[in-house]
N, C-alpha and C positions, 0 to 999 in steps of 0.2 A: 180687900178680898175680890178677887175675879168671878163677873157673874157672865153667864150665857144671855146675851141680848141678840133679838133676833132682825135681821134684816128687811126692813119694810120698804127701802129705796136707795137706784145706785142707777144716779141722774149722771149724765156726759156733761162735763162745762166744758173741757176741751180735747183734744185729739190725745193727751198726756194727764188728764186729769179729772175726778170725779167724786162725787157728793152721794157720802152713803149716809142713809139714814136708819135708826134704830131703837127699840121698841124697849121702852124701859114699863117692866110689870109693873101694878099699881103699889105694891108691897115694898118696891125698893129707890121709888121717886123720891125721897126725901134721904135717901145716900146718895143719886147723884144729882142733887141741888148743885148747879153751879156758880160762879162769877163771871161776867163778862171777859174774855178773853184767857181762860183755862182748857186746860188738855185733857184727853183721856187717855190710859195706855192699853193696846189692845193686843192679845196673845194667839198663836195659832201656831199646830207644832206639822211640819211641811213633811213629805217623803217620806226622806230620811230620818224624822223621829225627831230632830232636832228642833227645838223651842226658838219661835221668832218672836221678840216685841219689840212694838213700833209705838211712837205717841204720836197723836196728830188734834189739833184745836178744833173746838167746838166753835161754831159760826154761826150757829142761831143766836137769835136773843137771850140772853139768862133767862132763869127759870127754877122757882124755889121747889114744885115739882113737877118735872120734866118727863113729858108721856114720851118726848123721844127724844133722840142726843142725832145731831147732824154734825158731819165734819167733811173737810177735800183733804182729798188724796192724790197729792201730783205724782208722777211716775217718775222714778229712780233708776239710769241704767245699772242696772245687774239687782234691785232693790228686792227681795226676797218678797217684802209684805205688800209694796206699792204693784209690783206684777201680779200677785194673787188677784188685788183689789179691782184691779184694771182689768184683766184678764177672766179670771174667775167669779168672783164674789157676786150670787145672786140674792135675789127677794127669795124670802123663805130661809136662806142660809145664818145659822148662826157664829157668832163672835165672841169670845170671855174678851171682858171690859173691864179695869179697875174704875172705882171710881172718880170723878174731876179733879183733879189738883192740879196747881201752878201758880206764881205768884206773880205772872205779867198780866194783871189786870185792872179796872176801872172803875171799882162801883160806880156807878151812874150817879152823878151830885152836879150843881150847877158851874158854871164853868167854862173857861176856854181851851181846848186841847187840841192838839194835832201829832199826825203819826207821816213817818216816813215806812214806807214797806217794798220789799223786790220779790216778788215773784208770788208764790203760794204762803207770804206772809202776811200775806192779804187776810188770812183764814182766821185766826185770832181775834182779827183790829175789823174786821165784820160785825161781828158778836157785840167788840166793845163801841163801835159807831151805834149800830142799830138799838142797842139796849137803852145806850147814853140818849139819843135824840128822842126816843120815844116814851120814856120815863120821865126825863127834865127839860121842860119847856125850857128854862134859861141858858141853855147849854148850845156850845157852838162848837164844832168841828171842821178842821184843815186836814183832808186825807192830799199825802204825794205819795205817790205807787210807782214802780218802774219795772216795765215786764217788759218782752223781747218783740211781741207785734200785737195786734189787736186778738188776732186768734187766740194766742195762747195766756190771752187772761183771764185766769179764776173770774167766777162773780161777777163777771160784768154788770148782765143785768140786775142784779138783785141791788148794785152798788148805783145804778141808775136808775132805780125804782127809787130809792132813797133821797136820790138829791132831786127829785119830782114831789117825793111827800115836803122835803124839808132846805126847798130852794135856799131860804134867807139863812139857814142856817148852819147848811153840810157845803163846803169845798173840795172839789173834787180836784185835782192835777194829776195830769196823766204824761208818764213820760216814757218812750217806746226804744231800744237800743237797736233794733233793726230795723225799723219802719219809719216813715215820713209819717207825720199827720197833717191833714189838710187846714188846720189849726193846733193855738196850741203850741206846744213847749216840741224844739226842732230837735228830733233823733238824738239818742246818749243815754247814757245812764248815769244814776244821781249819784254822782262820788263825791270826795269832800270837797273837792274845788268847785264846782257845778252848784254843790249846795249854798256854797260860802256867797255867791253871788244871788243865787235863786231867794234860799230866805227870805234873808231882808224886807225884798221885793215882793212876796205875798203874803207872810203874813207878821205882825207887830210882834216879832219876837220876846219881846218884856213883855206880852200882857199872855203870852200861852202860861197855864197853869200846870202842865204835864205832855211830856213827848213821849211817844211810843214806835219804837226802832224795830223791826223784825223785818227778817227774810235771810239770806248767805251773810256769813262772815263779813263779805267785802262790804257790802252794804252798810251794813250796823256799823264796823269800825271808821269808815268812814263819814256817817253822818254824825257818829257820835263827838269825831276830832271836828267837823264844823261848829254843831251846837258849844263845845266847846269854848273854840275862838272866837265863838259871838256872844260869850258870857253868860249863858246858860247853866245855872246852878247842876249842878251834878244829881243832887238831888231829884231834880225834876225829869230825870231822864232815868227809864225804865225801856229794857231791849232782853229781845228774845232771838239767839240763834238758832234758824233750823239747819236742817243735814250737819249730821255730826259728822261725814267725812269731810264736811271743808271745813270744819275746826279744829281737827285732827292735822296738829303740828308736834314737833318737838316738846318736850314738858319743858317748860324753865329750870335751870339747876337748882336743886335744893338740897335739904338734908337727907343723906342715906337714909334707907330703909333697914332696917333692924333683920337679920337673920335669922334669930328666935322673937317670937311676941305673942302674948296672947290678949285675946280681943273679946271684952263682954259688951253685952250688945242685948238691950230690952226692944222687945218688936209685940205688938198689941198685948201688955201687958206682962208677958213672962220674959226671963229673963235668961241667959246662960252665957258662960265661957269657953272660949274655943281657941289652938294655938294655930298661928298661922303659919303657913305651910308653902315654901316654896318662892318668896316671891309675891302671895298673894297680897290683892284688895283688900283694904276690912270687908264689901260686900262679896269679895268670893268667898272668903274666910265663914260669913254669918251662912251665904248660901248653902256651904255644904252643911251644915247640919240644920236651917231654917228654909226651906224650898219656895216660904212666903215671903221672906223678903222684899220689898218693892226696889224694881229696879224697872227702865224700860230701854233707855238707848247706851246705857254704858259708857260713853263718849262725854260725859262734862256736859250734855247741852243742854238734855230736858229737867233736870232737877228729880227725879221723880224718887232715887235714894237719898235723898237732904237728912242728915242727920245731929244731932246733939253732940259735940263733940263732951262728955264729962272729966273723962281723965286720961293723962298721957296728952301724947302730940302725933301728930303726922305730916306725913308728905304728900301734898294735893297735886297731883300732876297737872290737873289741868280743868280749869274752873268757868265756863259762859255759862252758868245757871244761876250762881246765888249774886244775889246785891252787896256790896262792900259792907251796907250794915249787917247783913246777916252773916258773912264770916268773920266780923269785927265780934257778934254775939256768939261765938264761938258754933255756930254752923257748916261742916262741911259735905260733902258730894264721896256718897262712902265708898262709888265706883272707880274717884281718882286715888283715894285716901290710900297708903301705906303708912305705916306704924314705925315711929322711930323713938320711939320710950317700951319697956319691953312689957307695959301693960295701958291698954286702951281699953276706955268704957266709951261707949256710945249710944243713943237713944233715939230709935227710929221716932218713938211715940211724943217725940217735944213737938 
């Protein structure tokens, strides 16, 4: 459920991006308990009447409950929510917020991990560094980052305040694609070739206990085909896409979509049937008669519709939110889902 949280800061980190912070009443801190490296989705309906939601990661530390929720917000050209935030969004101004959900995170346990990230994917794997070093003394972190100059890096300092508390045990690599650095790793960006050499060479690949991939498409797919070819269990590697327009490709061919179907569907306990109409989603289908529905970017990427698939089958057009075991446990993304059995149950509440 979407609650009104109010704006108590909306800090500049760079010319394109910004840190708003937000005031959780004391009555609903323990709905948004989160995990290290979890999202929020946030609503706002613009001009035109029309409903925007946006998700974007929480980058404080966790917090079982949490007086405020802090996230960055990089700017989007033509981004409907990231221009408000940049542009508009004052202290005093309020926000409807769902509560935290996502499943690319860390609890804090002892350990060796390292994260590859580009750009504002920084935002997540903040949360999950800062939580991790300061909860479990035996824990060690390898952050690689790859942004475009020094200016337009999220977090700089906060992620420099970090490897000052936790020298012996936070690595920092910084890699710049438009800039020279006076030291340091020479101009480019981390693709799979870049990686495949880089690795090795910093950190003891066999002995990481968990990778963490976020930022653009290009990024992820290609750090993920390195870890790969240097035998990195598949298991160990957990990635989050942001901007759903650079994921937004073609769907793979699959099975047609059914013409008639109807689609039951339990959302906070009740339940009902509905025929879908037209073409649609299961979540447009559930939309038009349940308004509460969770959904946030529509695109396949934030996870935020995950649902139970119980009976019937569908066609996922297009899936970077769930983990292979979790559509193996019959999970899917009810935003790509269309229906090709001409009755589907599904279960937002699994």
């Amino acid at each position: 459920m979407f609650h009104p949280l109010q704006v108590t800061a909306v800090e500049q980190l760079t010319d394109d991006a910004v840190a708003v912070t937000l005031a959780v009443p004391a009555e609903l801190r323990t709905a948004y308990r989160y995990d290290p490296g979890q999202h929020i989705a946030l609503r706002r309906t613009d001009v035109g009447g029309e409903e925007i939601r946006r998700t974007y990661s929480l980058c404080a530390p966790a917090s079982e409950a949490p007086e405020t929720l802090r996230i960055g917000v990089r700017g989007v050209e033509g981004g409907a929510f990231s221009t408000y935030a940049l542009k508009e969004l004052a202290v005093g101004d309020s926000v409807e917020v769902l509560p935290p959900t996502g499943r690319f995170t860390l609890p804090p346990r002892t350990g060796y991990f390292a994260a590859i990230v580009g750009g504002s994917g920084i935002t997540p794997v903040l949360s999950i560094v800062s939580s991790l070093l300061e909860r479990e003394p035996g824990a060690r972190f390898c952050l690689m980052r790859s942004d475009r100059t020094a200016a337009s890096t999220m977090f700089l300092e906060e992620l420099a305040d970090l490897k000052d508390r936790y020298p012996e045990r936070l690595q920092l690599v910084h890699a710049f694609s438009r800039e020279e650095q006076a030291s340091g790793l020479p101009s480019g960006r981390l693709d799979e070739e870049r990686l495949n050499t880089l690795l090795p060479a910093l950190v003891s690949v066999d002995e990481v206990d968990g990778w963490y991939l976020c930022g653009p498409l290009g990024l992820v797919e290609g750090a993920t085909k390195a870890l790969r070819g240097l035998g990195v269990p598949r298991a160990k590697v957990h990635q989050e896409i942001f901007h759903a327009d650079e994921a937004a490709g073609p769907p793979a061919p699959a099975a047609p979509a059914l013409a008639s179907a109807t689609v039951t569907a339990t959302l906070d306990g009740r339940s009902g049937s509905w025929p879908v109409e037209g073409g649609e989603s299961v979540l447009e289908t559930v939309l038009r008669n349940r308004a509460d529905a969770p959904y946030a970017c529509k695109g396949g990427v934030c996870g935020t519709c995950r649902v139970k698939l119980l009976t019937g089958d569908v066609r996922m057009d297009r899936n970077y939110a769930l983990e292979p075991e979790e559509v193996d446990a019959g999970y899917v993304l009810a935003c790509q889902s269309h229906p090709t059995t001409e009755k589907v149950e599904v279960d937002f509440d699994a």
